[in-house]
C-alpha positions as protocol buffer text, in pm:
chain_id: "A"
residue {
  index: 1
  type: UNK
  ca { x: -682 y: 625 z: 1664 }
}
residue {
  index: 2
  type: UNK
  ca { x: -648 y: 913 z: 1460 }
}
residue {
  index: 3
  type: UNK
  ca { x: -709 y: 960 z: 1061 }
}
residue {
  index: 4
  type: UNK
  ca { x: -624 y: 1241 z: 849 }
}
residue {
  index: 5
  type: UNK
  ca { x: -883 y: 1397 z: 644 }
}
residue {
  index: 6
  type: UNK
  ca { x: -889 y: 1358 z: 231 }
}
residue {
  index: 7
  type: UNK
  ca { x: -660 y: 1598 z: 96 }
}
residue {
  index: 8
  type: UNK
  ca { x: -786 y: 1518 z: -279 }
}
residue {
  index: 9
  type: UNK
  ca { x: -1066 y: 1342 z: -459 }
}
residue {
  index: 10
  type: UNK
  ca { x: -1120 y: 1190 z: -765 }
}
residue {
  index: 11
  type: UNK
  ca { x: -1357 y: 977 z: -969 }
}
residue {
  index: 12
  type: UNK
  ca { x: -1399 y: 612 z: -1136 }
}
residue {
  index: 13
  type: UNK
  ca { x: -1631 y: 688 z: -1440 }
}
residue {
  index: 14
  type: UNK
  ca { x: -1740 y: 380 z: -1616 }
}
residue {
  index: 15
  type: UNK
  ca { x: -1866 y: 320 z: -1979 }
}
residue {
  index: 16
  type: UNK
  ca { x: -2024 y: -63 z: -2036 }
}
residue {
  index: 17
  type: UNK
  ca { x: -2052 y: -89 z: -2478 }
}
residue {
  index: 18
  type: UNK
  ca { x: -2056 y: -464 z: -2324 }
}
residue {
  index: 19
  type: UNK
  ca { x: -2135 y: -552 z: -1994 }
}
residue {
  index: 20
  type: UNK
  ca { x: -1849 y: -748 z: -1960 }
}
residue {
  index: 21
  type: UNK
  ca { x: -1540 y: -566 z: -2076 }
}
residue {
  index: 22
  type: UNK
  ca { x: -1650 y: -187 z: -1942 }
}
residue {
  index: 23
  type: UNK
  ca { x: -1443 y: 138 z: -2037 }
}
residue {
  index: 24
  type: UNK
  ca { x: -1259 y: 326 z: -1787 }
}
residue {
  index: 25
  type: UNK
  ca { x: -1225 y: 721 z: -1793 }
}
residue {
  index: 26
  type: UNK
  ca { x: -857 y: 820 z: -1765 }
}
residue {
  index: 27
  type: UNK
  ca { x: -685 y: 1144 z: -1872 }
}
residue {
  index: 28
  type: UNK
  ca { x: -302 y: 1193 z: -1875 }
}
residue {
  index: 29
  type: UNK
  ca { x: -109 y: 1346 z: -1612 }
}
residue {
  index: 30
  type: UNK
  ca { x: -83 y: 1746 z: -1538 }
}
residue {
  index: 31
  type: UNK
  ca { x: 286 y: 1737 z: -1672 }
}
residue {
  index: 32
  type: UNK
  ca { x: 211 y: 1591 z: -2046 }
}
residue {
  index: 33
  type: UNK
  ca { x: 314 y: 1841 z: -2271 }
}
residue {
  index: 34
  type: UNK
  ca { x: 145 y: 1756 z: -2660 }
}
residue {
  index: 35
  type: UNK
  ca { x: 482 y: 1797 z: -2810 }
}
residue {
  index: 36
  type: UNK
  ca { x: 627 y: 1437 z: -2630 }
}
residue {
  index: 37
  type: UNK
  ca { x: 866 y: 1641 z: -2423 }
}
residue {
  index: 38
  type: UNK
  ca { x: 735 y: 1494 z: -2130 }
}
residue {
  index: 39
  type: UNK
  ca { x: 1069 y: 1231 z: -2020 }
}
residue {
  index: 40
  type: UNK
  ca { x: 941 y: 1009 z: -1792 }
}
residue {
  index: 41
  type: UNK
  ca { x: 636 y: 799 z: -1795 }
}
residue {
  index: 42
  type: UNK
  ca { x: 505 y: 936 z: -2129 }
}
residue {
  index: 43
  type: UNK
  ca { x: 273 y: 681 z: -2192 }
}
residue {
  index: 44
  type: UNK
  ca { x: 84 y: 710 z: -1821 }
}
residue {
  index: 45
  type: UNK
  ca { x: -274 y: 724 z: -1763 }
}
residue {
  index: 46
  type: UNK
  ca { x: -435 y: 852 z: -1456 }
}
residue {
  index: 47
  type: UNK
  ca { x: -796 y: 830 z: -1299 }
}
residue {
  index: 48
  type: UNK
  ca { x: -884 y: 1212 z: -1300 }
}
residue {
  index: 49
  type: UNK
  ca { x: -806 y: 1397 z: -887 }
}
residue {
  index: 50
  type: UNK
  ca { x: -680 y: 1729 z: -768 }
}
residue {
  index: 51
  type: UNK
  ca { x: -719 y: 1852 z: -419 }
}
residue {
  index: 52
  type: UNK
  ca { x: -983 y: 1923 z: -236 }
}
residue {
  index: 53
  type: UNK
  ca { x: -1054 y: 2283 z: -214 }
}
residue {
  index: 54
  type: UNK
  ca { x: -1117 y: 2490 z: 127 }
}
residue {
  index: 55
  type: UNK
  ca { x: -1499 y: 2509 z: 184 }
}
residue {
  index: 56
  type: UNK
  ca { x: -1552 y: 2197 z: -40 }
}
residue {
  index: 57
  type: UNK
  ca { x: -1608 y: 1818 z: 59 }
}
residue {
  index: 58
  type: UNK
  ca { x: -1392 y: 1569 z: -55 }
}
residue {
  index: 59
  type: UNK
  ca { x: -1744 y: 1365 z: -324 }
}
residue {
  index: 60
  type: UNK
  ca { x: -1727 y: 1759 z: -470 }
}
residue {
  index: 61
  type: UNK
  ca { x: -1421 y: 1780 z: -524 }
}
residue {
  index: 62
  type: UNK
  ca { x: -1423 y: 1452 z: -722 }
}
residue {
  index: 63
  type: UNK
  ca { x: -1688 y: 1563 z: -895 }
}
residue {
  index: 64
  type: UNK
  ca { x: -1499 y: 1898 z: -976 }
}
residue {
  index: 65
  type: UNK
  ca { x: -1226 y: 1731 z: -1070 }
}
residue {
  index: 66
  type: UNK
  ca { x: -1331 y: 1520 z: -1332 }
}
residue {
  index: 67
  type: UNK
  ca { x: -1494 y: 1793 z: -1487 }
}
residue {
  index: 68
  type: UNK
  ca { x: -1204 y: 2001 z: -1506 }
}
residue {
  index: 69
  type: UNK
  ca { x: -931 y: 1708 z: -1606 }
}
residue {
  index: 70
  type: UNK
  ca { x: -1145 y: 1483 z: -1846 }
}
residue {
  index: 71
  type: UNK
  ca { x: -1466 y: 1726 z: -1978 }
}
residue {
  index: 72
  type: UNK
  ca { x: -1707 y: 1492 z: -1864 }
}
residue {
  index: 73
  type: UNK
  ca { x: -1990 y: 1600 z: -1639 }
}
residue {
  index: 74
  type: UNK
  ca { x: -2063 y: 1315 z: -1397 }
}
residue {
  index: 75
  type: UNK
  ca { x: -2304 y: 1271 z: -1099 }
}
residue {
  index: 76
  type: UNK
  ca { x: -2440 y: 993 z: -798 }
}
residue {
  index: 77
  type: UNK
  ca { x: -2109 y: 953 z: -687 }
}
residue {
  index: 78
  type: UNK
  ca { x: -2063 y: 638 z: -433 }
}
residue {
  index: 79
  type: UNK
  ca { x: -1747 y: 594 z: -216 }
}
residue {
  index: 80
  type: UNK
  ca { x: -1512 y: 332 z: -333 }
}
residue {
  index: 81
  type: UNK
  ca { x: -1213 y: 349 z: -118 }
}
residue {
  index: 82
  type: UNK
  ca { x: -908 y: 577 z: -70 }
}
residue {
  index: 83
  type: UNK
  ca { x: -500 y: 573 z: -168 }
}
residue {
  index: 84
  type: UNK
  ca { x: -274 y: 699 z: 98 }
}
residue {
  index: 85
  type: UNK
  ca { x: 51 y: 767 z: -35 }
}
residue {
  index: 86
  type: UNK
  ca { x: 377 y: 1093 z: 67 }
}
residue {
  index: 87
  type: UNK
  ca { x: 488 y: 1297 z: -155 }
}
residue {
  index: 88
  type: UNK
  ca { x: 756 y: 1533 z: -123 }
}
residue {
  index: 89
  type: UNK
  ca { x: 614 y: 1822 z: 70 }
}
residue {
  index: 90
  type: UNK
  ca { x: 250 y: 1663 z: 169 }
}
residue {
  index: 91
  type: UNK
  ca { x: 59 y: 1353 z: 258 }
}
residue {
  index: 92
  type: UNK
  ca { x: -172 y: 1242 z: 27 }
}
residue {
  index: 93
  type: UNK
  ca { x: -535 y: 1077 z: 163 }
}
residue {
  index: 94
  type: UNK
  ca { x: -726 y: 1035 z: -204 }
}
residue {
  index: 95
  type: UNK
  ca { x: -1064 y: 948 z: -219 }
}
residue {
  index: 96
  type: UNK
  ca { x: -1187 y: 755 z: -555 }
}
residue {
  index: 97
  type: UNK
  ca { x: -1582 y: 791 z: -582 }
}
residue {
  index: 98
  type: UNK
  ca { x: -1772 y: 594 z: -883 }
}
residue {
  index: 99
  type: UNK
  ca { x: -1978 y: 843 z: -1074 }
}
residue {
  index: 100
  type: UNK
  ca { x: -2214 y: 815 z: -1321 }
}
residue {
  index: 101
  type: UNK
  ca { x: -2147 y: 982 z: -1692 }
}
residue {
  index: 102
  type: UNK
  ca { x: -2360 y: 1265 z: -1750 }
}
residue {
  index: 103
  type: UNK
  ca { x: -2252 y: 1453 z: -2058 }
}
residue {
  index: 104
  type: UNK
  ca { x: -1915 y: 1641 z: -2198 }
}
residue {
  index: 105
  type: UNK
  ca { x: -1940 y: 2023 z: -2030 }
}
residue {
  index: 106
  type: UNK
  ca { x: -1656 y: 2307 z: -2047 }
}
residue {
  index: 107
  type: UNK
  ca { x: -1321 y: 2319 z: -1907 }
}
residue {
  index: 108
  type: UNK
  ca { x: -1029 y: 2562 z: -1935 }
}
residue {
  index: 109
  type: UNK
  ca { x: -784 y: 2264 z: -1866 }
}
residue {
  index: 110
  type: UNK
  ca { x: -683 y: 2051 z: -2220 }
}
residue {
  index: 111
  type: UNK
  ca { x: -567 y: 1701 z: -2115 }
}
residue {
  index: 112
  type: UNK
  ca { x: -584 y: 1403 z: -2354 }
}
residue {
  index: 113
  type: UNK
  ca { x: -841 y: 1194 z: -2249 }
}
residue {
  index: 114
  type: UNK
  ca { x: -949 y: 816 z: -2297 }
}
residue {
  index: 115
  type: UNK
  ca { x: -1117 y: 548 z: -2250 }
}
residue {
  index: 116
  type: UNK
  ca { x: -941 y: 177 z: -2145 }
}
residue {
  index: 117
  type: UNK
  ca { x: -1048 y: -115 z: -2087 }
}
residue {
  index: 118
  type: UNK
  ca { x: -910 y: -278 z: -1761 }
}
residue {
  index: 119
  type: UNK
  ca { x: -684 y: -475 z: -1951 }
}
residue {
  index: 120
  type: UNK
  ca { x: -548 y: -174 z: -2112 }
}
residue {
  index: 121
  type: UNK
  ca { x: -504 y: 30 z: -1796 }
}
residue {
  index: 122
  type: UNK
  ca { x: -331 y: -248 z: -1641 }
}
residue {
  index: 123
  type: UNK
  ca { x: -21 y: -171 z: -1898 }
}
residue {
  index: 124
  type: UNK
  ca { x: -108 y: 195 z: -1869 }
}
residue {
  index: 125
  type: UNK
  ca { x: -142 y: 273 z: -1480 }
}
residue {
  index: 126
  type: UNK
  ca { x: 161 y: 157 z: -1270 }
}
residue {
  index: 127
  type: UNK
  ca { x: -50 y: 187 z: -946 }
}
residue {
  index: 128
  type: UNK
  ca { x: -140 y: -137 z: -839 }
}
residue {
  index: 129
  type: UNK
  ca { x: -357 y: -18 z: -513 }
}
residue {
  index: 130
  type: UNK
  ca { x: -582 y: 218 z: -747 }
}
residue {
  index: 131
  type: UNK
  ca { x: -608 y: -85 z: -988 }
}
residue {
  index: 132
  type: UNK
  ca { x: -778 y: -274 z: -730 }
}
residue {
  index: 133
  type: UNK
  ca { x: -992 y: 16 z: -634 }
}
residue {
  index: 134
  type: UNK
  ca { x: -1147 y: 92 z: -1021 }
}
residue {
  index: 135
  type: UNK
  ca { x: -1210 y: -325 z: -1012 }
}
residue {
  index: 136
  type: UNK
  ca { x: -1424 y: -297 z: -687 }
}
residue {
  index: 137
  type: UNK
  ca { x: -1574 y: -28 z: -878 }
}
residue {
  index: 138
  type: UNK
  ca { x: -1698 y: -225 z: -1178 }
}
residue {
  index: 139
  type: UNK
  ca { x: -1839 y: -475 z: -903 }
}
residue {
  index: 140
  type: UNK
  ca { x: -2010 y: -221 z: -764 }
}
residue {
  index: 141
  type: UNK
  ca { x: -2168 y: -71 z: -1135 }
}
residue {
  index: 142
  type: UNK
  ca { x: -2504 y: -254 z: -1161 }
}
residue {
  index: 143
  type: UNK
  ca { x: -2383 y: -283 z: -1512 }
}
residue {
  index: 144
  type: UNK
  ca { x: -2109 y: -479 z: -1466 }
}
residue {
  index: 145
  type: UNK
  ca { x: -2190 y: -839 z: -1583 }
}
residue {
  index: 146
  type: UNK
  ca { x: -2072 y: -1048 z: -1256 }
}
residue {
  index: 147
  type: UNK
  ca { x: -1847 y: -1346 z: -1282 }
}
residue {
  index: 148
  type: UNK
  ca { x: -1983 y: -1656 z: -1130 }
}
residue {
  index: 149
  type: UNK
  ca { x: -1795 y: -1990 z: -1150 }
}
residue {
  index: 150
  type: UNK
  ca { x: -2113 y: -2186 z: -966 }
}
residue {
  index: 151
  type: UNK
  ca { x: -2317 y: -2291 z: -1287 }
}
residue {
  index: 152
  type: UNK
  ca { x: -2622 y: -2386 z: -1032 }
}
residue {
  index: 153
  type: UNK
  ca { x: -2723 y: -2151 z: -749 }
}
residue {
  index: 154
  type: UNK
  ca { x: -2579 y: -1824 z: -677 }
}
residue {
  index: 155
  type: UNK
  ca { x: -2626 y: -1704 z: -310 }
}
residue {
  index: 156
  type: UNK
  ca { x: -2654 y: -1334 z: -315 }
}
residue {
  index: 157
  type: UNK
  ca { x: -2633 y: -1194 z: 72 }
}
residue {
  index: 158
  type: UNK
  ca { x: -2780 y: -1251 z: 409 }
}
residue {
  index: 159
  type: UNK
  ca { x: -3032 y: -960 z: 556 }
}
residue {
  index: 160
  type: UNK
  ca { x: -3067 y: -884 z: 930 }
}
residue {
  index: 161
  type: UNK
  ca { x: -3396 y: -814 z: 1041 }
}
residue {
  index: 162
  type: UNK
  ca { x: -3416 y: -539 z: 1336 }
}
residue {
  index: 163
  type: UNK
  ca { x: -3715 y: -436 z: 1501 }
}
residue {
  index: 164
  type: UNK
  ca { x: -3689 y: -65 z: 1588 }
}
residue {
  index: 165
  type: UNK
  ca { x: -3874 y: 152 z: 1790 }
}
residue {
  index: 166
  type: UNK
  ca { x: -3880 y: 419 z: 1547 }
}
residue {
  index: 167
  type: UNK
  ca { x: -3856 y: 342 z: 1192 }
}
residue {
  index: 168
  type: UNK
  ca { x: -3805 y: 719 z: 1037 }
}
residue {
  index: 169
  type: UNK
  ca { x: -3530 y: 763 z: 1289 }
}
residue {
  index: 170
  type: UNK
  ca { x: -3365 y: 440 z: 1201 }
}
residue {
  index: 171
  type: UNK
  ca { x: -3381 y: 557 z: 866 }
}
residue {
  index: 172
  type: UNK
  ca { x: -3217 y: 846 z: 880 }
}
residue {
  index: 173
  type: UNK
  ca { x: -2960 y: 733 z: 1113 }
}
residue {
  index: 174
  type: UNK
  ca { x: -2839 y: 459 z: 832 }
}
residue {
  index: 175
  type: UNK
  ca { x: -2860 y: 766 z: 585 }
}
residue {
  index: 176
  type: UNK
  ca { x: -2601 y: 921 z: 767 }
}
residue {
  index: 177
  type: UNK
  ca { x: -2381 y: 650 z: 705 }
}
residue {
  index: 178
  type: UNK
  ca { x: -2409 y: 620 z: 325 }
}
residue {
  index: 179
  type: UNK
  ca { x: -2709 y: 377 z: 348 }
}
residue {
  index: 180
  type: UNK
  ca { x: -3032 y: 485 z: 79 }
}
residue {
  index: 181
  type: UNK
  ca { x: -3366 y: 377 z: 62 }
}
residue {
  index: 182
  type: UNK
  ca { x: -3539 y: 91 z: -124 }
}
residue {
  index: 183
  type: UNK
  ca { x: -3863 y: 21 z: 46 }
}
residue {
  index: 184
  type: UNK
  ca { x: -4088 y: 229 z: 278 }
}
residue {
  index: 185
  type: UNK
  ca { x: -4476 y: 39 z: 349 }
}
residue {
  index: 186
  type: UNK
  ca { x: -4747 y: 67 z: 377 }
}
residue {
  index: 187
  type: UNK
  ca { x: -4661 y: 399 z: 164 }
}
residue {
  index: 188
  type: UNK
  ca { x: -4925 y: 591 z: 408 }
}
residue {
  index: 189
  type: UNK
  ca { x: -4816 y: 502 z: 703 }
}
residue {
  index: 190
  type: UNK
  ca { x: -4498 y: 318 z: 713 }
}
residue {
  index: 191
  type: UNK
  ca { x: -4356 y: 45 z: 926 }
}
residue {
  index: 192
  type: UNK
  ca { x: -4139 y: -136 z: 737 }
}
residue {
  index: 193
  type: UNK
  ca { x: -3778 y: -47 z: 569 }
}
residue {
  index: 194
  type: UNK
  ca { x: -3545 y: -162 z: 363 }
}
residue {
  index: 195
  type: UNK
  ca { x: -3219 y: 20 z: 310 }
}
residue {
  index: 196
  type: UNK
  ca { x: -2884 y: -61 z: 155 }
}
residue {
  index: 197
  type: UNK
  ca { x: -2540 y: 45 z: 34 }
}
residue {
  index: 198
  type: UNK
  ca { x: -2358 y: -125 z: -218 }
}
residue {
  index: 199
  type: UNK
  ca { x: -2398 y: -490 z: -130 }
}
residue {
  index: 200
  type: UNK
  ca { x: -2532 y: -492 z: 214 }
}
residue {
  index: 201
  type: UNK
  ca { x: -2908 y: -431 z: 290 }
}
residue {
  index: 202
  type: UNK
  ca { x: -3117 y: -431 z: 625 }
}
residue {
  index: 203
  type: UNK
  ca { x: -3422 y: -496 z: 680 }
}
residue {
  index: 204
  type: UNK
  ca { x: -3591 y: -253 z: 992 }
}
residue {
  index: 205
  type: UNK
  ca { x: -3953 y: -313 z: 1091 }
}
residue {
  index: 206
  type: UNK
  ca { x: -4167 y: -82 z: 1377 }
}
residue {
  index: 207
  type: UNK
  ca { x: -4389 y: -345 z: 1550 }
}
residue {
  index: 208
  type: UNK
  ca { x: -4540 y: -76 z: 1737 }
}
residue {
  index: 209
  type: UNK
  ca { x: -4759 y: -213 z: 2107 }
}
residue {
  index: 210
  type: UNK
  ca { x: -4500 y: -139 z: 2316 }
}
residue {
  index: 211
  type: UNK
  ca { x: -4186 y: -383 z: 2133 }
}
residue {
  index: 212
  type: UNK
  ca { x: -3864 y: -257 z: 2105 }
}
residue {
  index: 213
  type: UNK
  ca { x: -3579 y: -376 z: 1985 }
}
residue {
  index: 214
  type: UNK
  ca { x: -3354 y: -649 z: 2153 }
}
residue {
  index: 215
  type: UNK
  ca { x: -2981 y: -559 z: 2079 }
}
residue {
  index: 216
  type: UNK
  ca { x: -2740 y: -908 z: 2121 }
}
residue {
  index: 217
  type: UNK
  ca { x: -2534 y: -774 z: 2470 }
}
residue {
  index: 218
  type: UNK
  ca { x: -2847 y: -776 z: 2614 }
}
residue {
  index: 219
  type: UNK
  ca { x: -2905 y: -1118 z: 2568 }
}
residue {
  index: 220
  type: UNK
  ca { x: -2566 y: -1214 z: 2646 }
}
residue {
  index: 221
  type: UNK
  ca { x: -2226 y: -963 z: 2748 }
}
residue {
  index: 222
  type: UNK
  ca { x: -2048 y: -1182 z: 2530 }
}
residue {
  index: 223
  type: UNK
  ca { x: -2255 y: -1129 z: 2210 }
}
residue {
  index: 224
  type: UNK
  ca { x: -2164 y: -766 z: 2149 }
}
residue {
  index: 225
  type: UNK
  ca { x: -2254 y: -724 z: 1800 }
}
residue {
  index: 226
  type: UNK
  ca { x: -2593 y: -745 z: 1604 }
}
residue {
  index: 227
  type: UNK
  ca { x: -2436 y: -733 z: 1233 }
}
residue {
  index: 228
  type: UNK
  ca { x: -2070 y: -789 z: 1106 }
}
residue {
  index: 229
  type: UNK
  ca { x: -1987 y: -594 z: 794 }
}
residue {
  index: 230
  type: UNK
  ca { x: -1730 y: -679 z: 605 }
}
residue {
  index: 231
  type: UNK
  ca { x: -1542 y: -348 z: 488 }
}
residue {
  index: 232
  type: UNK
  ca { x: -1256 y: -439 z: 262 }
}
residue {
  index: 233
  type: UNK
  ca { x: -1078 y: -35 z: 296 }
}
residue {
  index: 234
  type: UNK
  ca { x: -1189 y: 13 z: 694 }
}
residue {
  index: 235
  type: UNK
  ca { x: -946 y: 248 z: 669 }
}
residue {
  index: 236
  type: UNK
  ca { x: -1118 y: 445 z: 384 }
}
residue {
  index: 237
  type: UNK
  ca { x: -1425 y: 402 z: 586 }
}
residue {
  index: 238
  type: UNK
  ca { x: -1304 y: 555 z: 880 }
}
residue {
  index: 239
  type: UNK
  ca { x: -1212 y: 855 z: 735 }
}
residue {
  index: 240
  type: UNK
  ca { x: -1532 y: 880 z: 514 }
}
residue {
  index: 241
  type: UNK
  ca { x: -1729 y: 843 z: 855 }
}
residue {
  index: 242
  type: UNK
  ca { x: -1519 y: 1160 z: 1017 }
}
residue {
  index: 243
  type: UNK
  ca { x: -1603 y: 1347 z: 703 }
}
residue {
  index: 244
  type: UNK
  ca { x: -1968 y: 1305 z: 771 }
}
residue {
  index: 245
  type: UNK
  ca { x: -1949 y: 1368 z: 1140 }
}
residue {
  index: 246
  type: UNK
  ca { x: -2065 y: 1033 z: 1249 }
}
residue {
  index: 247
  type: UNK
  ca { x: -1967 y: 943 z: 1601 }
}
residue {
  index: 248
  type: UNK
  ca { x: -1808 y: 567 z: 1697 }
}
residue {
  index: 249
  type: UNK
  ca { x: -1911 y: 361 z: 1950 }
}
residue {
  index: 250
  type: UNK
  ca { x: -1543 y: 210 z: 1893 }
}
residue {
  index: 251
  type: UNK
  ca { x: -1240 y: 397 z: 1721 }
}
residue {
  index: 252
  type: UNK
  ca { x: -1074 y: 220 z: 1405 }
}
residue {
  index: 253
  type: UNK
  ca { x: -833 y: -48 z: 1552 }
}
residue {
  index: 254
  type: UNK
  ca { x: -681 y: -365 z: 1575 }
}
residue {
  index: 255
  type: UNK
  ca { x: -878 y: -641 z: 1767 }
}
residue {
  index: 256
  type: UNK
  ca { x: -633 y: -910 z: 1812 }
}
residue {
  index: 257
  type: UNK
  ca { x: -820 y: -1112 z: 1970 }
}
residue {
  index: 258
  type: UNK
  ca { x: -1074 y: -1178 z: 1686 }
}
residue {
  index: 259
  type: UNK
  ca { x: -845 y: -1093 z: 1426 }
}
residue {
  index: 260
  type: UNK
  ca { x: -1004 y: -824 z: 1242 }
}
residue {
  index: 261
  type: UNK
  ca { x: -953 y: -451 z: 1191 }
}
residue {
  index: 262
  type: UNK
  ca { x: -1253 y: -216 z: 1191 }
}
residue {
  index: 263
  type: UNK
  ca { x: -1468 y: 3 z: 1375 }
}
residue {
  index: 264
  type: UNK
  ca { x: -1795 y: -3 z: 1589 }
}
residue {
  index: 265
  type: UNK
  ca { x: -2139 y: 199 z: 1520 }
}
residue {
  index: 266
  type: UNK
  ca { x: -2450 y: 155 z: 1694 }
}
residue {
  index: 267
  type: UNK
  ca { x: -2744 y: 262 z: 1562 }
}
residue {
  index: 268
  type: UNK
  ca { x: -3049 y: 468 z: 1762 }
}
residue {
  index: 269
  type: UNK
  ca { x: -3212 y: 111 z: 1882 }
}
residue {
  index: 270
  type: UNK
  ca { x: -2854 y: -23 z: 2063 }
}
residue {
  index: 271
  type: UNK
  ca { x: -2794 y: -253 z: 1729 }
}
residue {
  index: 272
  type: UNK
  ca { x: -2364 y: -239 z: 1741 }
}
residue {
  index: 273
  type: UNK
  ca { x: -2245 y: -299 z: 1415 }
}
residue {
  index: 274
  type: UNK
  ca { x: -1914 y: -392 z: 1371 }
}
residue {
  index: 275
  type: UNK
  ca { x: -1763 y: -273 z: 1000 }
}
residue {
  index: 276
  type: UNK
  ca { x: -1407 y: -426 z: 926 }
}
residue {
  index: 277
  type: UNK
  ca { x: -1173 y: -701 z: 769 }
}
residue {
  index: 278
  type: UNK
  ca { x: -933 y: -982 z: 910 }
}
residue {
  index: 279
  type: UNK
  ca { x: -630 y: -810 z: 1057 }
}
């Protein structure tokens, strides 16, 4: 199945005065005028994008963007999902990144700029798709002060274990897909990992004498996967994968069968992971 590639970029910047009402950077659209000429949708409040530039990738020109739109110098930026939406003479493929604040720096362009809180960019913003996607971001902000409606236990998440042949090469391969590292040990002479992206963590361990991993399928042809990830944007996912160059074991597509929507990777030990959402 083919995807387009991003056309623009843009960024979810977050401010958290209290954990659990956090401020969201916005700027006004390119048409506002400061003398209230502007006829339509005067009171509109966008999350700062533009296109992405030849020679650029679509995380710079997010980060470009919100430099030159709101002021504000920003950096780590992590992938949160994409809009697709048509405008007169183009399709539009946005990808949102959260970014960290850095400091105000220099721009030519002279937007308004504010900060909202979500409640206030719910009246503000008539786009309910990137609504959703600046609310996954604040999940994602390890500021963000979760909700929990369990007043006993909270489970967190459930870790697969693989044992790999090659730790450094598992390593990087996961790095490739937006994974970073937590944990490398013994620090001299590592064979143990632990890496993650946003909520999803796995564990990797080299046993070394001669063991090597022992994917599902060959076990059983009917267990093909090691992992399920749950990807809420598989779509977004897709197209940030094709942007890094990261080949498929399976193309984005519908499985009716199971359900689900999503995409397979398999990792340099034969682990398949299968990243999607019910259909």
């Amino acid at each position: 199945m083919h995807t387009p590639t991003f056309t623009h970029a843009g960024g979810i910047v977050l401010r958290f005065p209290d954990p659990s009402e956090p401020l969201i950077l916005v700027v006004r659209p390119s048409r506002w005028v400061p003398d209230g000429s502007l006829p339509e949708k005067a009171g509109e409040w966008l999350l700062p994008k533009g296109h992405v530039e030849p020679g650029e990738t679509a995380v710079e020109a997010g980060v470009r963007e919100v430099a030159e739109e709101a002021k504000v110098g920003a950096s780590n930026p992590r992938f949160v999902g994409h809009v697709s939406y048509s405008l007169p003479h183009e399709e539009v493929a946005c990808a949102f990144y959260l970014m960290d604040e850095v400091g105000p720096v220099p721009s030519e362009e002279d937007r308004p700029v504010e900060w909202l809180t979500m409640a206030e960019l719910e009246e503000a913003m008539p786009y309910g798709t990137t609504l959703d996607l600046v609310k996954k971001a604040i999940a994602m902000d390890p500021r963000s002060e979760p909700e929990s409606a369990n007043p006993g236990a909270t489970l967190g998440a459930i870790t697969p274990l693989f044992v790999t042949s090659d730790l450094r090469r598992a390593i990087e391969w996961y790095q490739g897909i937006g994974f970073e590292v937590r944990l490398q040990a013994p620090e001299h002479d590592p064979f143990f990992g632990i890496i993650a992206r946003d909520g999803v963590q796995v564990m990797l361990k080299e046993v070394g004498d001669g063991v090597g991993a022992l994917p599902n399928r060959e076990r059983h042809g009917w267990a093909r996967w090691d992992a399920f990830v749950f990807v809420d944007d598989v779509d977004g996912f897709a197209l940030e994968l094709q942007g890094r160059g990261v080949a498929l074991l399976s193309a984005l597509q519908d499985w009716p069968d199971d359900g689900l929507r999503g995409l397979e990777l398999q990792d340099p030990d034969g682990y398949v992971l299968f990243f999607g959402r019910p259909a």
